[in-house]
C-alpha positions as a Python dict, from the first residue, in 0.01 Angstrom:
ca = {
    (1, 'X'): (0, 0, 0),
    (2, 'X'): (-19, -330, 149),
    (3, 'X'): (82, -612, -20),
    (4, 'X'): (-261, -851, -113),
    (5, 'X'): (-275, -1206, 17),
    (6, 'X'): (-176, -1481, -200),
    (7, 'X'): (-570, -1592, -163),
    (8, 'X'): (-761, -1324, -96),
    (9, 'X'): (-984, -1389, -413),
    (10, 'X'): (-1079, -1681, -240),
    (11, 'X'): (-1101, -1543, 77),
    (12, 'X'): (-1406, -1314, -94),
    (13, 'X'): (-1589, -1567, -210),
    (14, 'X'): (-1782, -1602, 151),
    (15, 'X'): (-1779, -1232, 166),
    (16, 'X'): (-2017, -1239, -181),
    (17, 'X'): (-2231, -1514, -61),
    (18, 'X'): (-2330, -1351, 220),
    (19, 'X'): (-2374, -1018, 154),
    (20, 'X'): (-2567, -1117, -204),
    (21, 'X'): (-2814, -1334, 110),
    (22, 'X'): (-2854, -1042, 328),
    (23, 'X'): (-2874, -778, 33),
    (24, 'X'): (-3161, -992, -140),
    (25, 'X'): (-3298, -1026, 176),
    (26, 'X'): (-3343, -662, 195),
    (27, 'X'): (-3446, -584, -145),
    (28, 'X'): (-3721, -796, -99),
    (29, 'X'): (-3811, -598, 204),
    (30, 'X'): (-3751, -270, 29),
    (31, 'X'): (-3898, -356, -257),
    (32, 'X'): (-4264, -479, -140),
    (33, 'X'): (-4274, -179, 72),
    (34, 'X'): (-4180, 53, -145),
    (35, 'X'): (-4440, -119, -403),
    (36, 'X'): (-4740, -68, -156),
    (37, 'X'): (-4637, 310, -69),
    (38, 'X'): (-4668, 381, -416),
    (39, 'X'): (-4968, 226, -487),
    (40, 'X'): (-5129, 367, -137),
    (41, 'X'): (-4992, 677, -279),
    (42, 'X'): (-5138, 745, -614),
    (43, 'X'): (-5487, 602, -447),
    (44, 'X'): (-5415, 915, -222),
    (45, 'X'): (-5318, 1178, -471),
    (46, 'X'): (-5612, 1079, -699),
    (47, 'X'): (-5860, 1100, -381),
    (48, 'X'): (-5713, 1466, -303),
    (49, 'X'): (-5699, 1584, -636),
    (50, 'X'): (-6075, 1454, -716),
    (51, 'X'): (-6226, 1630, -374),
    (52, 'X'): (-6020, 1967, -353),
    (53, 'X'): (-6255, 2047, -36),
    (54, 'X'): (-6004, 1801, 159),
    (55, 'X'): (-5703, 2110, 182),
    (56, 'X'): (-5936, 2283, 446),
    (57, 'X'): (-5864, 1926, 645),
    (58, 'X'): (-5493, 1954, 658),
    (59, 'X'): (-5451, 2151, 995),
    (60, 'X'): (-5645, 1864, 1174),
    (61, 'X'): (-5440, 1614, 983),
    (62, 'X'): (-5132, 1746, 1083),
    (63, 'X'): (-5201, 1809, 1439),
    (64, 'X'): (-5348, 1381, 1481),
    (65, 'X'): (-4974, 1317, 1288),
    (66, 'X'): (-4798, 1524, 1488),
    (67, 'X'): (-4972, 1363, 1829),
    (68, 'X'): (-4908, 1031, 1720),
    (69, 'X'): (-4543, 1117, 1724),
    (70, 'X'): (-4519, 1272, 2001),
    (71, 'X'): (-4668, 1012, 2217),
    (72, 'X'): (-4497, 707, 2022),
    (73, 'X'): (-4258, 825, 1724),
    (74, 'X'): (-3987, 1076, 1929),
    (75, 'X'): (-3720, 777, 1879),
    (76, 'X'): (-3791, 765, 1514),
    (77, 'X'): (-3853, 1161, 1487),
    (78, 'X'): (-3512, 1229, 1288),
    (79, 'X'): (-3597, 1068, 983),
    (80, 'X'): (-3330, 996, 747),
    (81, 'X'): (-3077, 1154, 995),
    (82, 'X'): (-3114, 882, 1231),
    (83, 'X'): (-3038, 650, 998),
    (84, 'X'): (-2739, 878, 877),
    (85, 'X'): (-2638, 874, 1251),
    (86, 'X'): (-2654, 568, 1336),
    (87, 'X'): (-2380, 471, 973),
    (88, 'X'): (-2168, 694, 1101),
    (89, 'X'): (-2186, 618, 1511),
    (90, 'X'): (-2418, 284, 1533),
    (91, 'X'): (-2559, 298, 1901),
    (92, 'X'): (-2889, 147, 1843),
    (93, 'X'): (-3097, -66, 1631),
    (94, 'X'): (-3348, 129, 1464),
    (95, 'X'): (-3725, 80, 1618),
    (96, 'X'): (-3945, -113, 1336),
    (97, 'X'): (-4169, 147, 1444),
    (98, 'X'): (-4060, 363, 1164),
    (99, 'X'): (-4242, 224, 863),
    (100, 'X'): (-4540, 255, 956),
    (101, 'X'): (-4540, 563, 1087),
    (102, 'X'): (-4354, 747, 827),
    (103, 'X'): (-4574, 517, 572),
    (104, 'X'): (-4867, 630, 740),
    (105, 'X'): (-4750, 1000, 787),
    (106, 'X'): (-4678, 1085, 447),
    (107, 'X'): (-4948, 890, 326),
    (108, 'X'): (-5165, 1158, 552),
    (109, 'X'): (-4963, 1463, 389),
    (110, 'X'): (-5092, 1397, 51),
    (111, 'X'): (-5429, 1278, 125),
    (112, 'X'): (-5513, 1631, 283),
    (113, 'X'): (-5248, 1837, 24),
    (114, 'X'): (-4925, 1909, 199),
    (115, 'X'): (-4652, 1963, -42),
    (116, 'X'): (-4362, 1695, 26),
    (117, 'X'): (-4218, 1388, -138),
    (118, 'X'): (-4172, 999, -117),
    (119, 'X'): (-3832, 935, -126),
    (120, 'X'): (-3754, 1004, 288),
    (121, 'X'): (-4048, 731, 314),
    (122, 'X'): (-3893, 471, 120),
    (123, 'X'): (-3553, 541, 263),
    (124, 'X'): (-3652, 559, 586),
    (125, 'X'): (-3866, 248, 551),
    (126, 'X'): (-3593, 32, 361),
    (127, 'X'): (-3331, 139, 643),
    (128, 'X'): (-3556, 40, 922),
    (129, 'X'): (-3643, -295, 775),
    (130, 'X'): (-3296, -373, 716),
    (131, 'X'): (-3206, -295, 1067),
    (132, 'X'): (-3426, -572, 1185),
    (133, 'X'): (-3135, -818, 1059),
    (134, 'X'): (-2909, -719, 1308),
    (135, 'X'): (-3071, -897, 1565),
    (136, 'X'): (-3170, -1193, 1350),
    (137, 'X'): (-2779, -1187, 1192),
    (138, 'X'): (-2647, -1105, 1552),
    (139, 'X'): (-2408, -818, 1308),
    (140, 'X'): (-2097, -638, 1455),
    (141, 'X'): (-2105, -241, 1457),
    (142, 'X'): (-1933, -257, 1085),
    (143, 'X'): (-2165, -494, 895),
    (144, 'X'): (-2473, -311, 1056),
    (145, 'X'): (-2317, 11, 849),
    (146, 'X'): (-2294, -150, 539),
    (147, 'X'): (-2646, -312, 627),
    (148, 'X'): (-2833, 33, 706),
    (149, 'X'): (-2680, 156, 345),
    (150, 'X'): (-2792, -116, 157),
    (151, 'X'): (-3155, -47, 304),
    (152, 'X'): (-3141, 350, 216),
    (153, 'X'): (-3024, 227, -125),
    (154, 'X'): (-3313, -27, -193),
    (155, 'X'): (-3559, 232, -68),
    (156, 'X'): (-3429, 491, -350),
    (157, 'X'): (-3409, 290, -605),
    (158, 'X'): (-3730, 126, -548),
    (159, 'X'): (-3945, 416, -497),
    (160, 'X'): (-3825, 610, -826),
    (161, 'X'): (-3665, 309, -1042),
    (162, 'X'): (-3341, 384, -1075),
    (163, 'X'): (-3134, 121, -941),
    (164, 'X'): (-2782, 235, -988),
    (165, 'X'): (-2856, 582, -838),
    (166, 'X'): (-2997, 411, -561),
    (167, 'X'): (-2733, 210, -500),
    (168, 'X'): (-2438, 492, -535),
    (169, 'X'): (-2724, 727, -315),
    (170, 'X'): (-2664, 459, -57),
    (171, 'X'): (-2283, 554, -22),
    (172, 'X'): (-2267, 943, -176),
    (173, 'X'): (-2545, 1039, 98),
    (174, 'X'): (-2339, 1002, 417),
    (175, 'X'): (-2068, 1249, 385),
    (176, 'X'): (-1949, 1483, 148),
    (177, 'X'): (-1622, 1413, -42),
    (178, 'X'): (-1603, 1071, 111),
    (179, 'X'): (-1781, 766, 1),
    (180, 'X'): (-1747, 379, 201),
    (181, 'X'): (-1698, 129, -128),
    (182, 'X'): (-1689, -161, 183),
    (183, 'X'): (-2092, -108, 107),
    (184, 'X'): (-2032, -79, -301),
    (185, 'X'): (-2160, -489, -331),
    (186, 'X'): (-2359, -493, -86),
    (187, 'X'): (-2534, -146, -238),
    (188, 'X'): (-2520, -242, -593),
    (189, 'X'): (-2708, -606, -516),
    (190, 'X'): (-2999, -411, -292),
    (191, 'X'): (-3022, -165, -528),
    (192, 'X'): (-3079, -362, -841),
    (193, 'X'): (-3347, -621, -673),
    (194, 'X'): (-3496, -380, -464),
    (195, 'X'): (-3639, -174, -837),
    (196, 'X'): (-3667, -515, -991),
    (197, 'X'): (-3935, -642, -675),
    (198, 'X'): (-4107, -318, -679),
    (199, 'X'): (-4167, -365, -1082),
    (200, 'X'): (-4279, -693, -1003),
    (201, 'X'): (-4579, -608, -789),
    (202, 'X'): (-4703, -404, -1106),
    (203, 'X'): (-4597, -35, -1000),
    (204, 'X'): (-4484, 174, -1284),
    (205, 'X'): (-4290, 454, -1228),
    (206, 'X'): (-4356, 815, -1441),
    (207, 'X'): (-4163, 892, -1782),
    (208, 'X'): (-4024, 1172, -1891),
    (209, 'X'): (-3924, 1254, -2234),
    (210, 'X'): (-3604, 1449, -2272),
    (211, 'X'): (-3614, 1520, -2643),
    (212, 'X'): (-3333, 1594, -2845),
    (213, 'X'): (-2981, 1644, -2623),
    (214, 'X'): (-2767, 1933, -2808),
    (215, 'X'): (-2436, 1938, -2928),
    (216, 'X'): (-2178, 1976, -2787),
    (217, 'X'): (-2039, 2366, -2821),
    (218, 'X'): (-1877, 2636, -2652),
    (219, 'X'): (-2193, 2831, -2543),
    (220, 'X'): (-2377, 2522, -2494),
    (221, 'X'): (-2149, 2420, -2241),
    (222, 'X'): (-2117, 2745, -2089),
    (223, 'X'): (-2496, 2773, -2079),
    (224, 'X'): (-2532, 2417, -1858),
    (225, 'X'): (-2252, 2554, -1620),
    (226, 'X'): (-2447, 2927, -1600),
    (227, 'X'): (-2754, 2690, -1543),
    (228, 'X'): (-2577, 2450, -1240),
    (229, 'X'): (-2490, 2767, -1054),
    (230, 'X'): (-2832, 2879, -1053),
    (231, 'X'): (-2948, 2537, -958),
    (232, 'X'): (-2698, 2486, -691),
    (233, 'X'): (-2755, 2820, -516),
    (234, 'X'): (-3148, 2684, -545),
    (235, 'X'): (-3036, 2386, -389),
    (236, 'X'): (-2884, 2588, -84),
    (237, 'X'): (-3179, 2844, -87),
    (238, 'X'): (-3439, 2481, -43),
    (239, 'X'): (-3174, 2316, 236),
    (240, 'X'): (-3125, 2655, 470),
    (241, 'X'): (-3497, 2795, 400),
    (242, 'X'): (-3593, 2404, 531),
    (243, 'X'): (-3402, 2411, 805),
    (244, 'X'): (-3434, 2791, 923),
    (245, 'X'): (-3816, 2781, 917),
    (246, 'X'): (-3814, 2449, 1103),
    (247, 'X'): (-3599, 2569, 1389),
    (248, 'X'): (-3786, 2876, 1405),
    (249, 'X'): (-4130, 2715, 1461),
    (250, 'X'): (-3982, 2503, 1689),
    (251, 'X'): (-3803, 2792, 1885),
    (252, 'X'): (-4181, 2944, 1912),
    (253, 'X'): (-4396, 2680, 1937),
    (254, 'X'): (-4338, 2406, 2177),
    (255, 'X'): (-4620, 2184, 2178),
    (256, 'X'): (-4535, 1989, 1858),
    (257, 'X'): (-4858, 1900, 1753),
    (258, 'X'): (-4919, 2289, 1671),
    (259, 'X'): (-4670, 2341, 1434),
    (260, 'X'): (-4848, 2075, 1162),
    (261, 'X'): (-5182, 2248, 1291),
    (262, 'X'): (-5065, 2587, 1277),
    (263, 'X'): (-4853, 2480, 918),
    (264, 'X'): (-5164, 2383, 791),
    (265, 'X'): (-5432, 2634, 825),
    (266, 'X'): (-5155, 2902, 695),
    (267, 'X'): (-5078, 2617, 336),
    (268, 'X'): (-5486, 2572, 361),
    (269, 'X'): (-5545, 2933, 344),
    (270, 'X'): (-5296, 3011, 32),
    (271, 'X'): (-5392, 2720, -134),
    (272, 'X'): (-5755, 2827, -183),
    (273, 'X'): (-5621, 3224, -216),
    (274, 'X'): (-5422, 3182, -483),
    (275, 'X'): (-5559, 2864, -631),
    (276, 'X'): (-5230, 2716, -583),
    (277, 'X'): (-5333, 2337, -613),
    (278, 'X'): (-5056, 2305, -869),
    (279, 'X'): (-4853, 2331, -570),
    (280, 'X'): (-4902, 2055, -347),
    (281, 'X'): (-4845, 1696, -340),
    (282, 'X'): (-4582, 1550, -529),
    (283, 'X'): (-4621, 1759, -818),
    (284, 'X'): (-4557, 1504, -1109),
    (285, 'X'): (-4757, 1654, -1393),
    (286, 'X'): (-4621, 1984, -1377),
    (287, 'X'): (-4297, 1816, -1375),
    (288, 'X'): (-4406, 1603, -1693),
    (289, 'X'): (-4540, 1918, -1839),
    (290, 'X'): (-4219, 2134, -1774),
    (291, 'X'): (-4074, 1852, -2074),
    (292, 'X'): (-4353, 1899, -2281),
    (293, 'X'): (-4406, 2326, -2320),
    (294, 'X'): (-4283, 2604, -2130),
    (295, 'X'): (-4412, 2690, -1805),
    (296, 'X'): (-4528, 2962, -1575),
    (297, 'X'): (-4193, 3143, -1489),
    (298, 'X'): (-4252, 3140, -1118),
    (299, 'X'): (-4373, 2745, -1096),
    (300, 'X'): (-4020, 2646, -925),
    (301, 'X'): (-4081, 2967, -671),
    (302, 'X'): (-4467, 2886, -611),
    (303, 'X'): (-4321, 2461, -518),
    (304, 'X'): (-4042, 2561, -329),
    (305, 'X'): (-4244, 2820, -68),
    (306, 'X'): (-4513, 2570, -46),
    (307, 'X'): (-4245, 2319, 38),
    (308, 'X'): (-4068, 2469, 319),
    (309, 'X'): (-4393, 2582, 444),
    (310, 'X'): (-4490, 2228, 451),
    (311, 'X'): (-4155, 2025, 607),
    (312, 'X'): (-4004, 2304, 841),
    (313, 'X'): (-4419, 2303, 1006),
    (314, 'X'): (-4384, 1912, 1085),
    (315, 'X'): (-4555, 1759, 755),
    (316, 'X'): (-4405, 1348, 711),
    (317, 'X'): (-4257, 1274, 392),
    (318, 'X'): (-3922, 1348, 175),
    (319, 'X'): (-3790, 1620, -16),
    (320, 'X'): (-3671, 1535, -370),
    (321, 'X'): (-3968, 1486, -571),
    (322, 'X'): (-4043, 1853, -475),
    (323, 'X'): (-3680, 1910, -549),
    (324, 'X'): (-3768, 1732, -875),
    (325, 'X'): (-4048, 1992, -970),
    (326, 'X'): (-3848, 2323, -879),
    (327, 'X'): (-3552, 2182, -1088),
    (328, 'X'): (-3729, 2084, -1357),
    (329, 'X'): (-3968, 2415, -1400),
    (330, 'X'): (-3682, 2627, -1317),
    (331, 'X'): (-3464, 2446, -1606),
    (332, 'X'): (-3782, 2567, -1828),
    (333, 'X'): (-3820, 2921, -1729),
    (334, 'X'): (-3392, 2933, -1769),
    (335, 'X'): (-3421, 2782, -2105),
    (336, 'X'): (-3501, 3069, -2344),
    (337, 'X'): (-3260, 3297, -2145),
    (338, 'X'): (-3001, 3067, -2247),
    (339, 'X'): (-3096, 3006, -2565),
    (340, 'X'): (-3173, 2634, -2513),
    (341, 'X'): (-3445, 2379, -2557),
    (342, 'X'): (-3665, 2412, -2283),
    (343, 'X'): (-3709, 1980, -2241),
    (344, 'X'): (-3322, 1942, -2201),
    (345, 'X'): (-3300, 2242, -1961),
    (346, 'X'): (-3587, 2075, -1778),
    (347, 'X'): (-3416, 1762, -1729),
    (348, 'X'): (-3057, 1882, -1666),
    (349, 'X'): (-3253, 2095, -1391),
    (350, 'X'): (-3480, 1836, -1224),
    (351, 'X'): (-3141, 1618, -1109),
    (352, 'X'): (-2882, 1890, -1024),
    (353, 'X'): (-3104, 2123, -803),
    (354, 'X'): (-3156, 1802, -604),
    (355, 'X'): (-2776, 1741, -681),
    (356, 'X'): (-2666, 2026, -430),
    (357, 'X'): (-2919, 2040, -223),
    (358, 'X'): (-2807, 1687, -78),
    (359, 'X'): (-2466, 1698, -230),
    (360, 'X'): (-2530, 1354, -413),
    (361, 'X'): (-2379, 1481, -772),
    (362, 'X'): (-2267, 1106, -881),
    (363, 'X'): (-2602, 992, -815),
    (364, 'X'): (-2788, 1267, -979),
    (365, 'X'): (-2606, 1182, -1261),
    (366, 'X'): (-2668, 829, -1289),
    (367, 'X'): (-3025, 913, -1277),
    (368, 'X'): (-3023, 1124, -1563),
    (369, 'X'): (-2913, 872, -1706),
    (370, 'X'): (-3146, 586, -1625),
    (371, 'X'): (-3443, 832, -1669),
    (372, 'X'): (-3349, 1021, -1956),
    (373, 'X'): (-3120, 828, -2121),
    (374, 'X'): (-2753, 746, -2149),
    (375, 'X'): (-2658, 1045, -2386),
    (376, 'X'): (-2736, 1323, -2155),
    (377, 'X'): (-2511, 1184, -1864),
    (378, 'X'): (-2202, 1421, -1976),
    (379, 'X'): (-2457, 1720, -1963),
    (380, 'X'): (-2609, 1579, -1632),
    (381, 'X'): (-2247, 1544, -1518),
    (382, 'X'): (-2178, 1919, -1561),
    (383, 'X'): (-2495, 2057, -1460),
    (384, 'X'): (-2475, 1835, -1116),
    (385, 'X'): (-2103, 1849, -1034),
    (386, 'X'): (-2205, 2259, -1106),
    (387, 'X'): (-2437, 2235, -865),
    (388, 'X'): (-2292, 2042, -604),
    (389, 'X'): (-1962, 2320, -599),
    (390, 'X'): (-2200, 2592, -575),
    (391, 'X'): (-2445, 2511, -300),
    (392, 'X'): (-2251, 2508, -13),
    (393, 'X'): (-2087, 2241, 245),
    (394, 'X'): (-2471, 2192, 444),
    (395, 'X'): (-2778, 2007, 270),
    (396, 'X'): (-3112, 1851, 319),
    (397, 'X'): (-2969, 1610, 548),
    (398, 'X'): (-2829, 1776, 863),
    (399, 'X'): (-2686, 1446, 982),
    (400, 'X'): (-2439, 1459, 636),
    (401, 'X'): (-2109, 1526, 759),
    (402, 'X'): (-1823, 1660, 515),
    (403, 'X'): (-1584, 1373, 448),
    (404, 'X'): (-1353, 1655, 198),
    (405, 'X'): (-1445, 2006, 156),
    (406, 'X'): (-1602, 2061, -211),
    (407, 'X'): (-1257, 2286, -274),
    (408, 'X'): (-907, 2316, -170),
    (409, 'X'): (-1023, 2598, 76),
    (410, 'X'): (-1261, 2437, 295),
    (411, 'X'): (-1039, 2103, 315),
    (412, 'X'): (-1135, 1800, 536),
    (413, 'X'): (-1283, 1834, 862),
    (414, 'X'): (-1472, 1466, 946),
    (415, 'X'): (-1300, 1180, 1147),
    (416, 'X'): (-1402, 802, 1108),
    (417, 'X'): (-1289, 507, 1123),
}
């Protein structure tokens, strides 16, 4: 351990000022983006849901998307992996061309009923916007690291108002095992104003009531840990189905444009066939309803097909909300197996599915916490450290590398400086 400089307190004080500029800077950014995607968004949702007749649109939807970025969005095309990449190996500034396309994408997806999320639009869009300050900052390859996590953590925590998730998102995302507190400040500041500018431009964010949290016992415990295997291995079973079904259009279908045709006509068809409305879009009052009374048993199946159907065919926008609904109604089909309240299953459930599927357990938990309250967050901290064992050393994010293997027998296998 090397021995600290007599005035290295002092020596931080720069180090605060301008990282609290830059970070405030990008919150604002973040924040006011984040804001007008959600407004943009429910407008969408409610337009969809109030003209059902608009599914049978979502082939032609797809295929304009899927043109568009083709001609002008193949730089941008990875998503949140480029900006993943580009933390771990910075090469290139990221094109501002970004937000509005993946605004304007997943803005598309919902309008005409594909089933994805928000939070790889915010992310994406608070990375990209942060990026620009490289050029403006003239910033060396290590502050444009900390400045591209400070971005992805303003975009979380604005789009689903929870600002310390966000921020520890921002640093748990990148690799497994292995988190960079250089960006802790910087991540913490971004976070915090990013959810406090989004409030202020009059977006309110859903509520979900938890209920009563249960005791703490022997077979109560047990019963969370039987619970985070179950959501972990749902976590993996998301990730790999994602992935697999993505490479395998992709393997047979080369003109990219098809795939979100192709996608569409077959989620277009089964939407109408088995009146599967439920299904699509973001999904947020079956997840406020799986907290309220029990649900259909095969809700979190019915979400997750209609999912992977949507993302591995080309369809712009994230994957956690969904994650969100196939935790949560899985928690409430699990509950009277287990022999627990159906609410608190449905909570512990919505974060710890998404907990191993992108092997974020720390920030899962910290959500629980700022959504459901501060009691649950030993629960949530067993049923997403569960989770996150059990689902595997691959995720959502392909571009995640594994900083420390989750146990003594995969060990550590990335190298960075």
């Amino acid at each position: 351990m090397q021995t600290p400089h007599r005035f290295e307190q002092l020596a931080l004080l720069p180090y605060l000022g301008k990282w609290l500029v830059i970070a405030s800077v990008i919150a604002a950014l973040a924040g006011s983006a984040s804001a007008f995607f959600l407004l943009a968004l429910d407008h969408a949702t409610h337009w969809r849901e109030t003209h059902p007749w608009m599914i049978w649109l979502l082939p032609i939807a797809g295929f304009v998307v899927g043109l568009i970025y083709l001609y002008v969005g193949k730089p941008v095309d990875a998503g949140n992996n480029l900006l993943i990449d580009e933390i771990h190996d910075p090469k290139k500034v990221v094109p501002l061309r970004m937000v509005p396309l993946v605004l304007g994408g997943t803005l598309v997806s919902h309008l005409f009923g594909a089933s994805v999320g928000r939070e790889g639009t915010a992310v994406q869009m608070g990375g990209a916007l942060a990026d620009q300050l490289t050029y403006l900052l003239r910033l060396d390859r290590a502050d444009r690291r900390v400045l591209l996590m400070a971005g992805m953590a303003a975009g979380f925590s604005s789009v689903f108002g929870t600002p310390l998730a966000g921020a520890v998102f921002g640093l748990e995302v990148l690799a497994i095992g292995r988190m960079r507190y250089d960006a802790l400040f910087p991540c913490i500041v971004a976070g915090i104003l990013a959810d406090q500018v989004c409030l202020a431009w009059g977006v309110h964010h859903s509520v979900y009531a938890i209920g009563a949290i249960v005791p703490f016992g022997l077979w109560n415990v047990c019963a969370v840990v039987i619970a985070g295997v179950l959501f972990g291995l749902m976590g993996m079973l998301f990730a790999t189905a994602t992935h697999k079904l993505g490479a395998l259009v992709k393997r047979h279908i080369a003109y990219a444009p098809l795939r979100p045709l192709l996608g569409g006509v077959v989620i277009a068809i089964a939407v109408v066939t088995l009146d599967a409305h439920a299904y699509i879009g973001l999904g947020i009052d079956g997840i406020v309803r799986s907290f309220q009374e029990p649900m259909q048993p095969w809700d979190f199946l019915g979400k997750l097909v209609f999912t992977v159907a949507s993302l591995g065919t080309g369809f712009k926008g994230g994957e956690v909300t969904p994650l969100f609904y196939i935790g949560a109604t899985l928690g409430n089909a699990l509950a009277p197996l287990l022999h627990m309240p159906f609410a608190f299953m449905a909570g512990i459930g919505f974060v710890a599915v998404f907990a191993g599927a992108a092997n974020t357990p720390i920030a899962t938990t910290l959500m629980a916490m700022e959504l459901f309250g501060a009691e649950i967050g030993p629960w949530a901290a067993i049923g997403c450290v569960t989770a996150y064992l059990f689902s595997g050393h691959s995720g959502i994010y392909q571009a995640q590398r594994v900083g420390h293997g989750k146990h003594r027998w995969h060990g550590r296998t990335m190298a960075e400086d």
